[in-house]
Residue, then its C-alpha position, 0 to 999 in steps of 0.5 A: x502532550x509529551x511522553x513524561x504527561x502520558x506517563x502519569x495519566x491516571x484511568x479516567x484521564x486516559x479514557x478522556x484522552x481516547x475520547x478527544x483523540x477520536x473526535x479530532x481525526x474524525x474532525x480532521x479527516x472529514x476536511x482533508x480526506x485519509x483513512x479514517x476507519x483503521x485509525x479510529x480503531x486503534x486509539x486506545x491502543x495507540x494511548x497505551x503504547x503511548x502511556x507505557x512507552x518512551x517513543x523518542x527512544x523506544x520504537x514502534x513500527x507500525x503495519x499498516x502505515x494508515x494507523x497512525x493518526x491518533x499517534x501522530x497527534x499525541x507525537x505533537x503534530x495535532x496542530x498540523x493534522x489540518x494539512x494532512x495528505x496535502x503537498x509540503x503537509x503532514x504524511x498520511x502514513x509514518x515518516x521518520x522525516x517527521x518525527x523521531x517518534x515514527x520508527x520507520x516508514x510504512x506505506x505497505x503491510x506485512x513487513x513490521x515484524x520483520x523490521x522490528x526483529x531487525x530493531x531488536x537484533x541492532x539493539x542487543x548488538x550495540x548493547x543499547x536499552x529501549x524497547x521495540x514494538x510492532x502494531x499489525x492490523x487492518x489485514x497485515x497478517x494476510x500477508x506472507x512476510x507476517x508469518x516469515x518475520x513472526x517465525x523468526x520473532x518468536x524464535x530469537x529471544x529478543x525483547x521484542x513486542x508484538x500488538x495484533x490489532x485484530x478487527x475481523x481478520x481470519x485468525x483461529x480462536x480458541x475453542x470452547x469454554x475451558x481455552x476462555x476461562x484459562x485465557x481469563x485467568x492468565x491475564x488478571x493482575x495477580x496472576x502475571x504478578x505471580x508470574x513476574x515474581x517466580x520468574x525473577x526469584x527463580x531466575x536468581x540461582x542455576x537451581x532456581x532456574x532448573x526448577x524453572x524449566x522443569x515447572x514450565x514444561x509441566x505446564x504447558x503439557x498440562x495445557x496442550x492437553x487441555x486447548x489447543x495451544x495458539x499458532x503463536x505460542x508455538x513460534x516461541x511468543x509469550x501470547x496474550x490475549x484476546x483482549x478488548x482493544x477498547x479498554x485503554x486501562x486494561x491495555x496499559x498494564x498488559x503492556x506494562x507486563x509484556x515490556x518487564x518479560x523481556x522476551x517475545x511476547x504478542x498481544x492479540x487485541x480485538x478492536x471495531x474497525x471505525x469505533x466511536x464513530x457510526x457511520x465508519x462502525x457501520x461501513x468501514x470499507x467505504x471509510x477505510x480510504x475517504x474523501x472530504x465528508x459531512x460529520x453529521x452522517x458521512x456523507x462526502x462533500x462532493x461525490x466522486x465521478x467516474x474513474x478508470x477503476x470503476x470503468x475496469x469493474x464493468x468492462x470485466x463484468x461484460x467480458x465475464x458475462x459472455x465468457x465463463x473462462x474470464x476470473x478476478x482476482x484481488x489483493x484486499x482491495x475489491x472496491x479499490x480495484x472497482x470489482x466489487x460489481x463483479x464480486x456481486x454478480x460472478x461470487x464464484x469467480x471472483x477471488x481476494x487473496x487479501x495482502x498477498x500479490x505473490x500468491x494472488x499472480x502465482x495463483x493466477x499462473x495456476x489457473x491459466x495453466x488450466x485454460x481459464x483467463x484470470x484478470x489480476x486487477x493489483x495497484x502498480x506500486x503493490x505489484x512490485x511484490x509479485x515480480x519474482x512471481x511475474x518472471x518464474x511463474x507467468x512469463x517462462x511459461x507465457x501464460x495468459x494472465x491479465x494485469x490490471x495495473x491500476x494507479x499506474x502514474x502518480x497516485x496523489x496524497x498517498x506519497x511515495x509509497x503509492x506512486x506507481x512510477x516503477x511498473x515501466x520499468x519493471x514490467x517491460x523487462x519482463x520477456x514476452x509482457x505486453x504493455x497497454x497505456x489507455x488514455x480514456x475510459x473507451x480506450x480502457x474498455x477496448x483494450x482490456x477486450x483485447x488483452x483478454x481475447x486476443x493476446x496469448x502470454x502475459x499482457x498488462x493494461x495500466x491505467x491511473x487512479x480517478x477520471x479521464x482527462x479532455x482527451x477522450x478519442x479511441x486511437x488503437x490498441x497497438x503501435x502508436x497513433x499521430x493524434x496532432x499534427x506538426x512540423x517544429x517538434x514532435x511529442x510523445x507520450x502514453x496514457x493520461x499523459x497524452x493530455x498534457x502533450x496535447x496542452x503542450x502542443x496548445x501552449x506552443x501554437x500560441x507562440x508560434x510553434x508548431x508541435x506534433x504529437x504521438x500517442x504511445x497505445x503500447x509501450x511493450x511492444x514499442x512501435x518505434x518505426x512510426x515514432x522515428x517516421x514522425x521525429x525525422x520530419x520534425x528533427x526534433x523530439x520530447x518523450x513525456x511520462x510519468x514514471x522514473x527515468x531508470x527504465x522509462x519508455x523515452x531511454x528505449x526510443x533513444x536506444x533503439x533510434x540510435x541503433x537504426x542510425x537515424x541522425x541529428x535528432x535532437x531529443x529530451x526525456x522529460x520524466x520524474x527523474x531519479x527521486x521518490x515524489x512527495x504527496x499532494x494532487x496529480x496536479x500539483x505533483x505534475x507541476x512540482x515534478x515538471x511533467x505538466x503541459x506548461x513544463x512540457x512545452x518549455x522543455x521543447x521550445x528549448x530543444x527548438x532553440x538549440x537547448 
């Protein structure tokens, strides 16, 4: 359906549309697996935008980015929705790579305001004609940058509309009876036509347009004297609302409205989470982010096992029960996280400060400083966002907090956006971090142990989204630890990566070929004796990781064993190189990007052969 058949829907085909627009991403997603609540939650503002809107020109940046499904498929993908989060298949979130229609990309939160601002500014200043729009939601206003880019928004002047898809959020409403009768009566049609009229016949002569300004100053004294003015209406925004975000009808004309005012204007629109489809209305956190599941009544196809997060949530709860100085902290994402247990059992030390990472490791920073052992349990690529915090707030001062980096390594059919192949690099150039990289779940509970008993200053355990692989021993915690003999090769690796090693060196006996292999327990500090010690036996050497090749562990090694003189070494880094990674399955991904253990015993059998 093109943008010119949207535009002529009439009212009862619109409801229609919602109605087969939800029950295709319910369809889709309980064969593919994606975000199914947040989506279904915005259909019918999405077919509003969609019926008042050209987005092959105008532009609508979307915040967050796993809203989209229902724009997708009235943007011409619907046939494709089957391959969704699969390898070479449709993203889960907007890519401009995909279509024109999606403005931008979008795989985190709190930045749509300010990206679209920055749409609107570029749009006044080529003297080009289209309009920009910004859809939050799902918890985006959680996050600092929001208000940053709201604050500017509303200030600027710009056509510019803002969509607030409320669906729980802590947002202040209004109060009392007279705020909701004058809400109702500054959102019926013949007063915005009222509205749309004075501006246009005022705004024609300097009188007029004194006389303007005089009116709408009487007003709204008149108003602040009467309700409490919205947190919007004082950035400079013309708000609208709240209004059901529901009625797709409704919808439709206020946009209509809010695209002729030609200034900022935010629509504050109140949705259910997962609507239309019970299960989801019923446990939308479970259905915010889902596997493959049985229509009927939810139930995923196959339940997952045990993952790195979960086993993370118990190990803390251990340490929490035999400590009161151990705390959680979250970023919106406790059941992610695995800390939903610890929510449970220790409410009072637990803590989400919703999208905020800054806030939650300067906070974090706040609590050490008064002796307490905050364990900060945030997705690698989210933590990017609290770098400055890292630095500034934790590490100058060598304050004991504790990072649970989690989906650390390639994330799976996330995308680019999700991948934690930055935090190598990121946090080893931090002065004074530790780096832990477990490769099992004991591991994993052993070393947590150690970072929040033993380590003083800033330590982080990274480990990567879902379960453990065949390699399942407790090595270390410190140094590096020769997990397999050899005499033509030695392999090195940390985390989860250490299975591919391993097969590698399987692979290679089969030809013959005798590989040894090391598993890295800390990346930072890097025991780099014990690594020499091994490469200089078999004069050969391959780092494997799973991250990019700026700043990774290998590029270390190679420094540091070139500043001890050690000689005639061969040696090849074996990483993702210097490119974003698409989505599909850590497997495939680990196959595409040449990091599997197929890819790893090819890349050392050539540096046996002289390659």
């Amino acid at each position: 359906m093109g943008p010119e058949q949207l535009n002529t829907l009439t009212d009862i085909q619109a409801k229609l549309l919602c109605d087969q627009l939800r029950g295709q991403i319910i369809s889709s997603v309980s064969r593919t697996g994606g975000h199914l609540a947040s989506s279904l939650g915005v259909v019918e503002a999405t077919v509003a935008v969609h019926r008042v809107f050209n987005l092959e020109t105008d532009r609508l940046v979307f915040d967050v980015g796993h809203q989209c499904y229902a724009h997708k498929i009235l943007t011409q993908r619907g046939d494709q929705m089957g391959t969704l989060r699969k390898l070479g298949g449709l993203s889960g979130f907007p890519k401009p790579r995909e279509h024109r229609a999606d403005a931008f990309i979008a795989g985190h939160a709190s930045n749509a305001v300010s990206v679209a601002l920055g749409m609107a500014r570029a749009r006044t200043l080529s003297g080009e004609d289209y309009s920009v729009l910004a859809m939050l939601g799902d918890g985006a206003m959680t996050g600092g940058l929001a208000y940053e880019g709201l604050s500017d928004a509303g200030q600027s002047r710009e056509q510019l509309v803002v969509i607030l898809n409320d669906n729980g959020m802590s947002i202040t409403k209004n109060v009392g009876g007279v705020a909701q009768h004058l809400a109702q009566q500054r959102l019926k049609p013949q007063y915005l036509q009222f509205k749309k009229f004075y501006r246009r016949v005022t705004g024609a002569t300097a009188v007029g347009r004194g006389l303007y300004r005089f009116t709408h100053r009487a007003k709204q004294a008149v108003k602040n004297a009467v309700l409490h003015c919205s947190m919007f209406e004082d950035m400079g925004f013309t708000y609208l609302g709240p209004v059901d975000g529901h009625d797709v009808n409704y919808l439709t004309r206020l946009l209509r409205y809010a695209k002729e005012l030609n200034s900022p204007v935010l629509l504050h629109i109140k949705t259910i989470k997962g609507k239309g489809y019970a299960p989801a209305e019923r446990e939308p956190d479970r259905f915010h982010g889902v596997g493959p599941f049985r229509v009927e009544d939810g139930a995923p196809l196959s339940p997952g096992g045990e993952s790195f997060s979960c086993v993370f949530g118990d190990a803390l709860c251990r340490l929490a029960r035999e400590r009161d100085d151990v705390a959680a902290i979250t970023a919106a994402m406790p059941d992610g996280t695995g800390l939903t247990g610890f929510a449970r059992e220790f409410p009072s030390r637990f803590f989400d400060v919703g999208i905020a990472e800054g806030h939650a490791v300067s906070m974090a920073a706040g609590m050490a400083k008064q002796r307490m052992i905050p364990v900060a349990a945030i997705y690698s690529t989210f933590l990017q966002r609290a770098y400055d915090m890292l630095i500034h707030d934790v590490a100058i001062q060598n304050l004991h907090v504790v990072f649970g980096v989690d989906r650390a390594g390639l994330s799976g059919e996330d995308g680019e956006t999700h991948h934690g192949v930055f935090d190598i690099a990121y946090l080893s150039s931090v002065p004074g971090m530790k780096i832990y990289c477990p490769a099992s779940f004991e591991e994993l509970r052993a070393m947590l142990r150690y970072a929040v008993e033993k380590v003083r200053g800033p330590v982080a355990v990274r480990y990567p989204r879902g379960g453990e692989g065949k390699f399942r021993a407790l090595c270390g915690i410190e140094g590096a630890s020769v997990i397999r003999p050899g005499t033509d090769v030695t392999i090195a690796a940390y985390g989860t990566m250490v299975n591919e090693a391993v097969e590698a060196a399987r692979l290679l006996e089969e030809k013959g070929r005798s590989a040894q292999v090391v598993k890295l327990n800390s990346i930072s500090p890097l025991d780099v004796d014990t690594v020499a010690a091994c490469a200089k036996k078999t004069g050969r050497l391959v780092v494997a990781e799973e991250c990019v090749d700026a700043g990774c562990v290998g590029r270390r090694l190679a420094a540091e064993l070139a500043l001890r003189g050690v000689a005639g070494l061969k040696l090849a880094l074996v990483n993702l190189g210097d490119r974003f990674v698409r989505q599909g399955t850590v497997a495939e991904l680990r196959a595409l990007c040449g990091i599997d253990g197929a890819s790893i015993a090819r890349r050392a059998a050539e540096v046996m052969d002289g390659g």
